[in-house]
PQR file with spaces between the fields and no chain letter, atoms N, CA, C, O and H, PARSE charges and radii, in Angstrom:
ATOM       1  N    UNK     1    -141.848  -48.517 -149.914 -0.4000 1.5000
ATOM       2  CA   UNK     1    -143.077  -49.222 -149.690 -0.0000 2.0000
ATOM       3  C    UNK     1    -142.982  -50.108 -148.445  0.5500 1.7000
ATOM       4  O    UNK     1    -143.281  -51.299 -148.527 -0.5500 1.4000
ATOM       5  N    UNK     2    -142.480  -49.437 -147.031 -0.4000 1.5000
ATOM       6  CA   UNK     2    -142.980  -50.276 -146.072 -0.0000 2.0000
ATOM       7  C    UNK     2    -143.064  -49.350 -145.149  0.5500 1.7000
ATOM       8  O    UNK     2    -142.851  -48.140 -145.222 -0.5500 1.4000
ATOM       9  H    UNK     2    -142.237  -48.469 -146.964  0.4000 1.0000
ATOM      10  N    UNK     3    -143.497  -50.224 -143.997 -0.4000 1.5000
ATOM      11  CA   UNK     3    -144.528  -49.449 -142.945 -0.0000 2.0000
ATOM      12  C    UNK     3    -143.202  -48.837 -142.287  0.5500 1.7000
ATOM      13  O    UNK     3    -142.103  -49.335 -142.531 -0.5500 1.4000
ATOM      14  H    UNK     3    -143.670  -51.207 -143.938  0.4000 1.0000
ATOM      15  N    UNK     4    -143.368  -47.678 -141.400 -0.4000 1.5000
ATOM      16  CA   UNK     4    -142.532  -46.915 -140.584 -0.0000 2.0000
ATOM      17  C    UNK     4    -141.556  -47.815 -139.949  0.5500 1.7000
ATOM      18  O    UNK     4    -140.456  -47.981 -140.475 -0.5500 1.4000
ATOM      19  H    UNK     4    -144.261  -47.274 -141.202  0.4000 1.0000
ATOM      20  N    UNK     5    -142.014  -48.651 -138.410 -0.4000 1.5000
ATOM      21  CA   UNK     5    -140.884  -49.267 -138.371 -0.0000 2.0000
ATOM      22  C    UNK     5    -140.061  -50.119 -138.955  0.5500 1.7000
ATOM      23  O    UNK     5    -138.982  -50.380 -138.422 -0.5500 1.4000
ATOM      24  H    UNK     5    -142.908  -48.517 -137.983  0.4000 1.0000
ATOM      25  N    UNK     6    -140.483  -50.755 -140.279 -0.4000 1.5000
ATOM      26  CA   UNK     6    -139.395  -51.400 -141.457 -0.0000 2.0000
ATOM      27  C    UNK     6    -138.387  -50.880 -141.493  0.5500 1.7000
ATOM      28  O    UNK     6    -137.357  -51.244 -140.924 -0.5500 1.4000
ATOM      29  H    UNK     6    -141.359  -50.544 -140.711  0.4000 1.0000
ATOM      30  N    UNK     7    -138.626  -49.472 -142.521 -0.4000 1.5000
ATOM      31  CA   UNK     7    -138.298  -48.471 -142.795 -0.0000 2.0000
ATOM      32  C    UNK     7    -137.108  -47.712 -141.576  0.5500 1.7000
ATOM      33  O    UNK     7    -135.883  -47.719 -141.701 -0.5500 1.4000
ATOM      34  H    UNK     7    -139.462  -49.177 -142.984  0.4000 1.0000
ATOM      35  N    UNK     8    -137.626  -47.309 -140.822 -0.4000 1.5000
ATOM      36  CA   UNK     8    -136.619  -46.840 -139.997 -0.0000 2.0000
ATOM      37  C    UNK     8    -135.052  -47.473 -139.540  0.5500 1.7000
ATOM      38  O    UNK     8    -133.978  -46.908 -139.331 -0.5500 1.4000
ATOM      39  H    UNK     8    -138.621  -47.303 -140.720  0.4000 1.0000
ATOM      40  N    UNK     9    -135.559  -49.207 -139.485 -0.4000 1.5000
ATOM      41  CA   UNK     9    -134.558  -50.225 -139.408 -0.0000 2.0000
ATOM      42  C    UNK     9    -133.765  -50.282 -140.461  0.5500 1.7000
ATOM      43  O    UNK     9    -132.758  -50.985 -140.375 -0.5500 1.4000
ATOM      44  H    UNK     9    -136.432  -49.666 -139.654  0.4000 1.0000
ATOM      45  N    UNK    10    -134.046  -49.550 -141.695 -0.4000 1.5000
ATOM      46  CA   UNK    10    -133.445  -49.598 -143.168 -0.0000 2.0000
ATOM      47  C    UNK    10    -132.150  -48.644 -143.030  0.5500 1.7000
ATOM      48  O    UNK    10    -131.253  -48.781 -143.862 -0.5500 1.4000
ATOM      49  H    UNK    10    -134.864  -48.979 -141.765  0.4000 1.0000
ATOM      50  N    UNK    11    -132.054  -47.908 -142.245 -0.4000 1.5000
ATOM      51  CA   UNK    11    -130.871  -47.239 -141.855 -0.0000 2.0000
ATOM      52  C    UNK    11    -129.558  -47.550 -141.016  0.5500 1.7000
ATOM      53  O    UNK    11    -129.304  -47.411 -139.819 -0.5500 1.4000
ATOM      54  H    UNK    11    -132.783  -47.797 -141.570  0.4000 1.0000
ATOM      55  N    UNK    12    -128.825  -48.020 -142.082 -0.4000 1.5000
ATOM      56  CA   UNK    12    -127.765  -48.304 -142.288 -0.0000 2.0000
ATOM      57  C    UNK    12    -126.303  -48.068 -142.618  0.5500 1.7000
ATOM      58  O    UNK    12    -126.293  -48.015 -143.848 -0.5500 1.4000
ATOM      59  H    UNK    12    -129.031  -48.134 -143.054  0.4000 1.0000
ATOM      60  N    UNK    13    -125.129  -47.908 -142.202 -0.4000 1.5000
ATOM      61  CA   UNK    13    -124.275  -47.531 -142.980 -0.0000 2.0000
ATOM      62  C    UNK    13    -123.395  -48.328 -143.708  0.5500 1.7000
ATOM      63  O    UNK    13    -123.818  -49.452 -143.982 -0.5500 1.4000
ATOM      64  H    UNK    13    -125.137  -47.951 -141.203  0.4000 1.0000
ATOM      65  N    UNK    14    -122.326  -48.045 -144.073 -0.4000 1.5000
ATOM      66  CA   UNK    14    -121.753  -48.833 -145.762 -0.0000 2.0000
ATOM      67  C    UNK    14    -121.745  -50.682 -145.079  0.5500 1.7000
ATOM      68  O    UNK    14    -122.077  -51.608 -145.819 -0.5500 1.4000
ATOM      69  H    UNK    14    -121.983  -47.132 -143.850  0.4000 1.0000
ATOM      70  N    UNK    15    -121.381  -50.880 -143.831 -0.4000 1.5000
ATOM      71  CA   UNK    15    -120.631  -52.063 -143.341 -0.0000 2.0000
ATOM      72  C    UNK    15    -122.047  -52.705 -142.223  0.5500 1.7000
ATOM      73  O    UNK    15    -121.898  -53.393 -141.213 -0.5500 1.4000
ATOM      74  H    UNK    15    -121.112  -50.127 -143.230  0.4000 1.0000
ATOM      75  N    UNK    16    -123.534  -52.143 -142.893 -0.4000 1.5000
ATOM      76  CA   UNK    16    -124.353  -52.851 -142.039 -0.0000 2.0000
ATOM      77  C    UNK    16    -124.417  -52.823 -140.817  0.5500 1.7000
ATOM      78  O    UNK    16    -124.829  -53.641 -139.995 -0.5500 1.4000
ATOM      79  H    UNK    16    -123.655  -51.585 -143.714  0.4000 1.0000
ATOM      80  N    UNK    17    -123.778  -51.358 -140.690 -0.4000 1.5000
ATOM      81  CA   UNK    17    -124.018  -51.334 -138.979 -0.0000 2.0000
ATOM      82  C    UNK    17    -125.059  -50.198 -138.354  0.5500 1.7000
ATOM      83  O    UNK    17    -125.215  -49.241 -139.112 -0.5500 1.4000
ATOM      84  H    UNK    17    -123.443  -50.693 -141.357  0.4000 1.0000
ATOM      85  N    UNK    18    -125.582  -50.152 -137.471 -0.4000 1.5000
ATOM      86  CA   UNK    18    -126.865  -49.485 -136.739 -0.0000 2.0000
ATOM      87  C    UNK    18    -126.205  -47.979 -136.857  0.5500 1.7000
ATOM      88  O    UNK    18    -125.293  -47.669 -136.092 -0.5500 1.4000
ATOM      89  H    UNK    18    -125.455  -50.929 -136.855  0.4000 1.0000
ATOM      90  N    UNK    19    -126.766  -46.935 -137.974 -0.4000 1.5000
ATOM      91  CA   UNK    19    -126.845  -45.750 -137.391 -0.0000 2.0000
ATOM      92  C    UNK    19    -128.212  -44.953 -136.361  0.5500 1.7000
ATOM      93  O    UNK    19    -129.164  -44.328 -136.828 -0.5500 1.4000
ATOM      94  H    UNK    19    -127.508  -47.186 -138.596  0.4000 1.0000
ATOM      95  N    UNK    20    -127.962  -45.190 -135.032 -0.4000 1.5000
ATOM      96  CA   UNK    20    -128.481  -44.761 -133.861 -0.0000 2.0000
ATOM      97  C    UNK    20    -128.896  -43.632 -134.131  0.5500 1.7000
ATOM      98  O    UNK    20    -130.126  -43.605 -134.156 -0.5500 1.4000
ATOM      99  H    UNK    20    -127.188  -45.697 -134.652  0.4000 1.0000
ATOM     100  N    UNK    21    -128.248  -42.343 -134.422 -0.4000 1.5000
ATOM     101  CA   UNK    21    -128.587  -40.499 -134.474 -0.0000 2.0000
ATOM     102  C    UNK    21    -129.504  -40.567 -135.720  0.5500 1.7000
ATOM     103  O    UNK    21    -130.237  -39.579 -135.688 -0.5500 1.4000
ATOM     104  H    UNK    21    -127.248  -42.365 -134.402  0.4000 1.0000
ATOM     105  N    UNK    22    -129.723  -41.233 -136.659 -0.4000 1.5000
ATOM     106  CA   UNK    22    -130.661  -41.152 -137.609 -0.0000 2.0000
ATOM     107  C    UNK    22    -131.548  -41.960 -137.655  0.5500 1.7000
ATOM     108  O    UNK    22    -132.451  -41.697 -138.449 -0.5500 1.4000
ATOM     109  H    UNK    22    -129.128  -42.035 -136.684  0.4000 1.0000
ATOM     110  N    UNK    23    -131.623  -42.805 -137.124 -0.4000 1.5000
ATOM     111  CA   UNK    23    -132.835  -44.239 -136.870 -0.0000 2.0000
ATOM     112  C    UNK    23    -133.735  -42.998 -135.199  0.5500 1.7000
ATOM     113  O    UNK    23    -134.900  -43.018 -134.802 -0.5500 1.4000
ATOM     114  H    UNK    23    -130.889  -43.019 -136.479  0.4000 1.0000
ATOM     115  N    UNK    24    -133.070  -42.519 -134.918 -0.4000 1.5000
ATOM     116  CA   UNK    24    -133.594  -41.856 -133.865 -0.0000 2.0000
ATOM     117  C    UNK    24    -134.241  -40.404 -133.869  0.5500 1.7000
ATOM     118  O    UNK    24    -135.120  -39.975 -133.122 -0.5500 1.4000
ATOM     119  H    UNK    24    -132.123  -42.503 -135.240  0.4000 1.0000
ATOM     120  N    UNK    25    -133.199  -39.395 -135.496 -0.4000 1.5000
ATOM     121  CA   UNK    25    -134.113  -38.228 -135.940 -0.0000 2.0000
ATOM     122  C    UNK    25    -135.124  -38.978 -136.832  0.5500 1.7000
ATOM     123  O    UNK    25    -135.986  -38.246 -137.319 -0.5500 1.4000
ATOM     124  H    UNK    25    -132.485  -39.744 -136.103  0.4000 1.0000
ATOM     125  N    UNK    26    -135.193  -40.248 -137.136 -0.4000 1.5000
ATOM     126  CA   UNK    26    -136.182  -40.315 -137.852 -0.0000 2.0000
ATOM     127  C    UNK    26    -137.856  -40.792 -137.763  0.5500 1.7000
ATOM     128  O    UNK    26    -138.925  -40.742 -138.373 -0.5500 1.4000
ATOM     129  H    UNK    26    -134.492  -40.842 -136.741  0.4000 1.0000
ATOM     130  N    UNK    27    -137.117  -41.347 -136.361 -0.4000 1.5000
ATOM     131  CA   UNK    27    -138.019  -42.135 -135.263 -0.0000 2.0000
ATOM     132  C    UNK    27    -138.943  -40.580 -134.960  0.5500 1.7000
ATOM     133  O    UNK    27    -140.150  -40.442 -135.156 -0.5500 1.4000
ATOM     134  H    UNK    27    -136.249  -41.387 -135.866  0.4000 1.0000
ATOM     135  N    UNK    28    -138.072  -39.609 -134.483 -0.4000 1.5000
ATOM     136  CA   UNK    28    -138.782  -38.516 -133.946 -0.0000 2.0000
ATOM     137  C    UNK    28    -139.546  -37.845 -135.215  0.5500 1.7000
ATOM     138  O    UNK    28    -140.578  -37.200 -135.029 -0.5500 1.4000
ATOM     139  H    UNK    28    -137.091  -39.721 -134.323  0.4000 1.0000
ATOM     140  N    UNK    29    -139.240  -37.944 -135.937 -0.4000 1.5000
ATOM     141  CA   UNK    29    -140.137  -37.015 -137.292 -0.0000 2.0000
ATOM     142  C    UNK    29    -141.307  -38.151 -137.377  0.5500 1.7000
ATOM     143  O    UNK    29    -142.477  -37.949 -137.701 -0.5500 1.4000
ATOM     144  H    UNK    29    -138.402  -38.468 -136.089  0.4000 1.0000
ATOM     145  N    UNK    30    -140.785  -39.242 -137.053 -0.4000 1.5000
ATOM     146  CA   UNK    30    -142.297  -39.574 -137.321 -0.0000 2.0000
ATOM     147  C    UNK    30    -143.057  -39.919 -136.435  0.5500 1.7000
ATOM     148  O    UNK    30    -144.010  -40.681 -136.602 -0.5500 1.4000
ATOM     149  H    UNK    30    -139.834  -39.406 -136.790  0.4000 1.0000
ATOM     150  N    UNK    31    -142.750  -39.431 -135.452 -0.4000 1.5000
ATOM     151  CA   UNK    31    -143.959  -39.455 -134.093 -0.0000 2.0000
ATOM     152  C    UNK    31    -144.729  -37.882 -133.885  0.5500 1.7000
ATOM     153  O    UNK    31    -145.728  -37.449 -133.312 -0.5500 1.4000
ATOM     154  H    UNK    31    -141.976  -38.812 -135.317  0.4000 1.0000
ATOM     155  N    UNK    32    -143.647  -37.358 -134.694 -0.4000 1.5000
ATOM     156  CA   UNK    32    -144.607  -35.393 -134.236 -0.0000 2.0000
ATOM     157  C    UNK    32    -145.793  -35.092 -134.679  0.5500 1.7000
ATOM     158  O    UNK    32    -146.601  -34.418 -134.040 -0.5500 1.4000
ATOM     159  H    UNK    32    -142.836  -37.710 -135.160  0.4000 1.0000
ATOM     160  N    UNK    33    -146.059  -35.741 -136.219 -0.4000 1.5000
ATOM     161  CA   UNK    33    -147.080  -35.467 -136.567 -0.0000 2.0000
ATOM     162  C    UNK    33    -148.575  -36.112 -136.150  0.5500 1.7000
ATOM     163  O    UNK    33    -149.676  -35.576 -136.279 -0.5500 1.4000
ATOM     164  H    UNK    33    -145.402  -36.289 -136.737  0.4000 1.0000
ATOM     165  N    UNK    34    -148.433  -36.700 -135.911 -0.4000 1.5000
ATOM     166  CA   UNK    34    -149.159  -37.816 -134.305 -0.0000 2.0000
ATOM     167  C    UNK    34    -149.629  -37.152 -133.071  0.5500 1.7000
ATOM     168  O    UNK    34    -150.765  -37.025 -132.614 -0.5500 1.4000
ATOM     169  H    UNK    34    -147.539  -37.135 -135.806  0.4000 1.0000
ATOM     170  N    UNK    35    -148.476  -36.760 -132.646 -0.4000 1.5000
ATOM     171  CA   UNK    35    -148.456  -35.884 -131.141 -0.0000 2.0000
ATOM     172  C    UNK    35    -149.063  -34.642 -131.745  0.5500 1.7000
ATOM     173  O    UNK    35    -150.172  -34.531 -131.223 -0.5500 1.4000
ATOM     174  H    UNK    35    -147.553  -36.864 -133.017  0.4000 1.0000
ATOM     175  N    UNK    36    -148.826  -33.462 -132.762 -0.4000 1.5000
ATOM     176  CA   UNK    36    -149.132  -32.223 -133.203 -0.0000 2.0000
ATOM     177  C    UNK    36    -150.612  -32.679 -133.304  0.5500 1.7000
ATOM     178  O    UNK    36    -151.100  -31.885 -132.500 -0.5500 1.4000
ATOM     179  H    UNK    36    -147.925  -33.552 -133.186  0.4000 1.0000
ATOM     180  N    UNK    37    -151.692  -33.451 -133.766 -0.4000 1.5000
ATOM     181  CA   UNK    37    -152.893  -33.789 -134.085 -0.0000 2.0000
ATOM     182  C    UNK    37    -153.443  -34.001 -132.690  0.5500 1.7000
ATOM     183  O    UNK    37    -154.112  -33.184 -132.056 -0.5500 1.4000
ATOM     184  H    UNK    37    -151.296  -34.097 -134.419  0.4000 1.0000
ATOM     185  N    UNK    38    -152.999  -35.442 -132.223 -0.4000 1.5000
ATOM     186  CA   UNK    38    -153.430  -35.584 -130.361 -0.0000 2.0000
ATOM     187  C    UNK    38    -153.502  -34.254 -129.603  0.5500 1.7000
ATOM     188  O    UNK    38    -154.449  -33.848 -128.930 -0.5500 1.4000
ATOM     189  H    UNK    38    -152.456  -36.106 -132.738  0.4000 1.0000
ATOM     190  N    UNK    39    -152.273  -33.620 -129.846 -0.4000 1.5000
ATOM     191  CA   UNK    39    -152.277  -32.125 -128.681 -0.0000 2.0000
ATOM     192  C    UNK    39    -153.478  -31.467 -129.303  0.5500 1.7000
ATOM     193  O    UNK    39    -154.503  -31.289 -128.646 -0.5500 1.4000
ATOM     194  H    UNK    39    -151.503  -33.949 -130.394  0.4000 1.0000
ATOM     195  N    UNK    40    -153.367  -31.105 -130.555 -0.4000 1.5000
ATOM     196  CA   UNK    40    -154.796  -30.470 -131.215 -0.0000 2.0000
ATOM     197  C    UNK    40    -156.360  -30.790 -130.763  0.5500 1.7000
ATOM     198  O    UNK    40    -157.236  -30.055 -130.309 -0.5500 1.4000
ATOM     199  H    UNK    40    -152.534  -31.250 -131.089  0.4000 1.0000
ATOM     200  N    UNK    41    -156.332  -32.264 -131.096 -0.4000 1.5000
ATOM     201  CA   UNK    41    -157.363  -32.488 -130.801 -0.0000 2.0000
ATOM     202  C    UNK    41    -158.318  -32.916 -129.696  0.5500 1.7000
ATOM     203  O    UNK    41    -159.539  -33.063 -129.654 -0.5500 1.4000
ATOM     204  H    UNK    41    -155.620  -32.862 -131.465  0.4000 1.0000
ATOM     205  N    UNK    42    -157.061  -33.106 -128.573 -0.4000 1.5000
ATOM     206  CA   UNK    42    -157.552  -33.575 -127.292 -0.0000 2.0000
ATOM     207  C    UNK    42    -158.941  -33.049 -126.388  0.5500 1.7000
ATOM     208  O    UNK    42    -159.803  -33.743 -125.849 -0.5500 1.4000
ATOM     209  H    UNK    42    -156.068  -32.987 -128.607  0.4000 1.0000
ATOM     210  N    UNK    43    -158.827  -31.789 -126.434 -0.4000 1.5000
ATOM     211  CA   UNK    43    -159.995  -30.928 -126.013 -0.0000 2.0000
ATOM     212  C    UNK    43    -161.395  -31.511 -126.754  0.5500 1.7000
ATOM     213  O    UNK    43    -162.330  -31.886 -126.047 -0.5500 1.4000
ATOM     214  H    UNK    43    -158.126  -31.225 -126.872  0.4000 1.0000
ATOM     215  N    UNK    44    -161.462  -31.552 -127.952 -0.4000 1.5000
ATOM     216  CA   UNK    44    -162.469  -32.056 -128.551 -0.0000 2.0000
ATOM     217  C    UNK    44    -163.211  -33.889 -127.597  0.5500 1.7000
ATOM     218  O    UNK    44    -164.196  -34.202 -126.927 -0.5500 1.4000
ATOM     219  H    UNK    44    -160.702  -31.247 -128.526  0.4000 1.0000
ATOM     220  N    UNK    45    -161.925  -34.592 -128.158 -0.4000 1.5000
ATOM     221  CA   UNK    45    -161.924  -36.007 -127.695 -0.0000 2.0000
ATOM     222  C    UNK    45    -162.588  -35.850 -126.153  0.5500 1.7000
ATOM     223  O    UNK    45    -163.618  -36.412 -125.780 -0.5500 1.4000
ATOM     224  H    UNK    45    -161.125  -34.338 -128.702  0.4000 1.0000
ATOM     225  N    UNK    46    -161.870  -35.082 -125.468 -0.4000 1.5000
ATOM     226  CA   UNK    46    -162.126  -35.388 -123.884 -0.0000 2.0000
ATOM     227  C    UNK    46    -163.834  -34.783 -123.807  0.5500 1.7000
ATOM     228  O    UNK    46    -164.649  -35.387 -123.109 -0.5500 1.4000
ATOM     229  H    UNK    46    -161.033  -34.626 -125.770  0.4000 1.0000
ATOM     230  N    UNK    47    -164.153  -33.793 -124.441 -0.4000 1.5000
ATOM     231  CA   UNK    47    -165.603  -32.953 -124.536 -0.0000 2.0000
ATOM     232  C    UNK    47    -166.345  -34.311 -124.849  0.5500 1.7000
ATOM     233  O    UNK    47    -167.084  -34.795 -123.992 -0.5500 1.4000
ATOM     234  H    UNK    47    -163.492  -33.302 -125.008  0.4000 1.0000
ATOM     235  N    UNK    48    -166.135  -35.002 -126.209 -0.4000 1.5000
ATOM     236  CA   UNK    48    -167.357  -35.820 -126.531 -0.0000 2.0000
ATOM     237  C    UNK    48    -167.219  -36.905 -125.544  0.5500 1.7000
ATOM     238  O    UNK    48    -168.270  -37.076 -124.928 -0.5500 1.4000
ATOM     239  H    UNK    48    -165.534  -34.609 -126.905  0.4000 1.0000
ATOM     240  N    UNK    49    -165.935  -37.962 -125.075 -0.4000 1.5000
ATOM     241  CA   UNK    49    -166.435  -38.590 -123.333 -0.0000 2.0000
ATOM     242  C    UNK    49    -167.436  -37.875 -122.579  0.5500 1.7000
ATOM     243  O    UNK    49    -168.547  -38.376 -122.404 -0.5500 1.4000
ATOM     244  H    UNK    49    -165.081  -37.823 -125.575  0.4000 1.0000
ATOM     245  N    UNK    50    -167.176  -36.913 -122.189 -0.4000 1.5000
ATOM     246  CA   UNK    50    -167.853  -36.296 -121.163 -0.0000 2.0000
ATOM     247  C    UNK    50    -169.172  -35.422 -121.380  0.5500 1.7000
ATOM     248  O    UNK    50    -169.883  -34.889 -120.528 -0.5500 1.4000
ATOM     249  H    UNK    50    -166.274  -36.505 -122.331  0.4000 1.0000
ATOM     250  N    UNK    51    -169.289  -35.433 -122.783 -0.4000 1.5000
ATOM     251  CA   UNK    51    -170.983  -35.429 -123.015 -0.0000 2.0000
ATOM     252  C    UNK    51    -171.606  -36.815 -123.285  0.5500 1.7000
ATOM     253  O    UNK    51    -172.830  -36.795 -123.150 -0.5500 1.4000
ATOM     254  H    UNK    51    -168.711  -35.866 -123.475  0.4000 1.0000
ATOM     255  N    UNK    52    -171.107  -37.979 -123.621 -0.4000 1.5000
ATOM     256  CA   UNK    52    -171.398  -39.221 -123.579 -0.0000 2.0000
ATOM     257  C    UNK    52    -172.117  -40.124 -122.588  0.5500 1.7000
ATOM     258  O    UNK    52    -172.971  -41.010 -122.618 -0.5500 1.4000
ATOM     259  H    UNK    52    -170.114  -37.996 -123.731  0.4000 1.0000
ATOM     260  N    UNK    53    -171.187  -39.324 -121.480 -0.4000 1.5000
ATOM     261  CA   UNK    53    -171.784  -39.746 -119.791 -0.0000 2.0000
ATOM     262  C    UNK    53    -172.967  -39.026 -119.642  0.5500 1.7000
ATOM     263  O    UNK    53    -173.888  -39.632 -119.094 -0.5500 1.4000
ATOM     264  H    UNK    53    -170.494  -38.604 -121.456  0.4000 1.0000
ATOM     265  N    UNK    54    -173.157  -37.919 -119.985 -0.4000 1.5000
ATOM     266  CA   UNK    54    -174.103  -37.188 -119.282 -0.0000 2.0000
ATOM     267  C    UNK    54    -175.650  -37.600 -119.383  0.5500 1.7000
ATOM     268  O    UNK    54    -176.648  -37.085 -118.880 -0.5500 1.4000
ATOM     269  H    UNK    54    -172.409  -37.427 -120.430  0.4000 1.0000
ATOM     270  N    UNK    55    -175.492  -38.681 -120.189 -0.4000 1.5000
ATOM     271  CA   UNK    55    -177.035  -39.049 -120.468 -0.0000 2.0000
ATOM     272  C    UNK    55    -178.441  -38.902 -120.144  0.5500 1.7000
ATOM     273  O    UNK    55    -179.290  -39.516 -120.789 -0.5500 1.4000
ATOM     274  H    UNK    55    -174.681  -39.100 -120.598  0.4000 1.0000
């Protein structure tokens, strides 16, 4: 029950020290599904700006 970057900081090993390679695959899993939607939907987004202007 906490927000992403909490969470990500929660990764730890036995002696409280920063595991980097997993604070960092985890960082990346949770930015793809973000980026996979943006790349998707960009075409749309940029269409309705630019019928917005056309007034």
């Amino acid at each position: 029950m906490f927000t992403l970057p909490q969470a990500l900081t929660r990764f730890t090993d036995a002696y409280d020290g920063q595991m980097w390679n997993t604070q960092l695959a985890a960082a990346t899993m949770t930015v793809l599904p973000m980026l996979v939607v943006f790349v998707l939907a960009q075409r749309q987004f940029v269409e309705g700006l630019a019928h917005s202007g056309l007034k």
